[in-house]
C-alpha positions as CSV (number, residue, x, y, z in Angstrom):
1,X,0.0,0.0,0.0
2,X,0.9,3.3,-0.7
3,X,2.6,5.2,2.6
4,X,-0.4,8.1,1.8
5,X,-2.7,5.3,2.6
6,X,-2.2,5.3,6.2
7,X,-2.4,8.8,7.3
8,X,-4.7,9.3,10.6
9,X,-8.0,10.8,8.4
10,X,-7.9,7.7,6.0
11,X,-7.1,4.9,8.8
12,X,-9.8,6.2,10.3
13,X,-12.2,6.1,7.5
14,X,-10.8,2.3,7.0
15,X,-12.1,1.4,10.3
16,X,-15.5,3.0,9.8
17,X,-15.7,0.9,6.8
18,X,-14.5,-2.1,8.5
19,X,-17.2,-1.5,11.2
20,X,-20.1,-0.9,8.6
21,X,-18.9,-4.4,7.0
22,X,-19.2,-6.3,10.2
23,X,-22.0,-4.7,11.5
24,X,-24.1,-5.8,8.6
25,X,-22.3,-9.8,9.2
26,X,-23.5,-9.5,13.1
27,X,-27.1,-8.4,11.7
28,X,-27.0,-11.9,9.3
29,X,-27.6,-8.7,6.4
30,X,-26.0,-10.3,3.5
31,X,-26.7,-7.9,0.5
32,X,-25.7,-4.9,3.1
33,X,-22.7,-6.6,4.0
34,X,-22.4,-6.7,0.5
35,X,-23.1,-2.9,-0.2
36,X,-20.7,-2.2,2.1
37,X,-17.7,-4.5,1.4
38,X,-18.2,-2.7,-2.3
39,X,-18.4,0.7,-0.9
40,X,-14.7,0.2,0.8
41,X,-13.3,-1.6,-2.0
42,X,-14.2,1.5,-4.7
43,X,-12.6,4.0,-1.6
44,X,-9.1,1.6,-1.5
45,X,-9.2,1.8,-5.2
46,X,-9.7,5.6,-5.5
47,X,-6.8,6.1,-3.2
Protein backbone atom coordinates (compact mmCIF):
# COMPACT_ATOMS: atom_id res chain seq x y z
CA UNK A 1 0.00 0.00 0.00
CA UNK A 2 0.85 3.34 -0.67
CA UNK A 3 2.60 5.21 2.56
CA UNK A 4 -0.38 8.10 1.85
CA UNK A 5 -2.69 5.29 2.61
CA UNK A 6 -2.24 5.32 6.24
CA UNK A 7 -2.38 8.80 7.30
CA UNK A 8 -4.74 9.29 10.60
CA UNK A 9 -8.03 10.79 8.43
CA UNK A 10 -7.89 7.75 5.97
CA UNK A 11 -7.11 4.94 8.77
CA UNK A 12 -9.82 6.21 10.30
CA UNK A 13 -12.22 6.07 7.53
CA UNK A 14 -10.81 2.30 7.05
CA UNK A 15 -12.14 1.35 10.33
CA UNK A 16 -15.48 3.01 9.76
CA UNK A 17 -15.67 0.87 6.78
CA UNK A 18 -14.53 -2.09 8.52
CA UNK A 19 -17.18 -1.53 11.17
CA UNK A 20 -20.14 -0.90 8.60
CA UNK A 21 -18.88 -4.38 7.04
CA UNK A 22 -19.15 -6.26 10.22
CA UNK A 23 -22.03 -4.70 11.48
CA UNK A 24 -24.05 -5.78 8.59
CA UNK A 25 -22.30 -9.83 9.19
CA UNK A 26 -23.54 -9.50 13.08
CA UNK A 27 -27.06 -8.37 11.70
CA UNK A 28 -27.02 -11.95 9.31
CA UNK A 29 -27.63 -8.66 6.42
CA UNK A 30 -26.02 -10.31 3.47
CA UNK A 31 -26.71 -7.90 0.45
CA UNK A 32 -25.69 -4.92 3.14
CA UNK A 33 -22.69 -6.60 3.98
CA UNK A 34 -22.40 -6.68 0.50
CA UNK A 35 -23.14 -2.88 -0.22
CA UNK A 36 -20.70 -2.17 2.09
CA UNK A 37 -17.70 -4.45 1.37
CA UNK A 38 -18.20 -2.73 -2.26
CA UNK A 39 -18.38 0.74 -0.87
CA UNK A 40 -14.75 0.21 0.75
CA UNK A 41 -13.29 -1.59 -2.02
CA UNK A 42 -14.21 1.49 -4.72
CA UNK A 43 -12.57 4.01 -1.61
CA UNK A 44 -9.06 1.57 -1.52
CA UNK A 45 -9.16 1.85 -5.22
CA UNK A 46 -9.68 5.57 -5.47
CA UNK A 47 -6.78 6.12 -3.19
Amino acid sequence: MKKRSFSEERRLGYCDEHQAILDCLVRRDPEGATDAMLAHLRTVERR
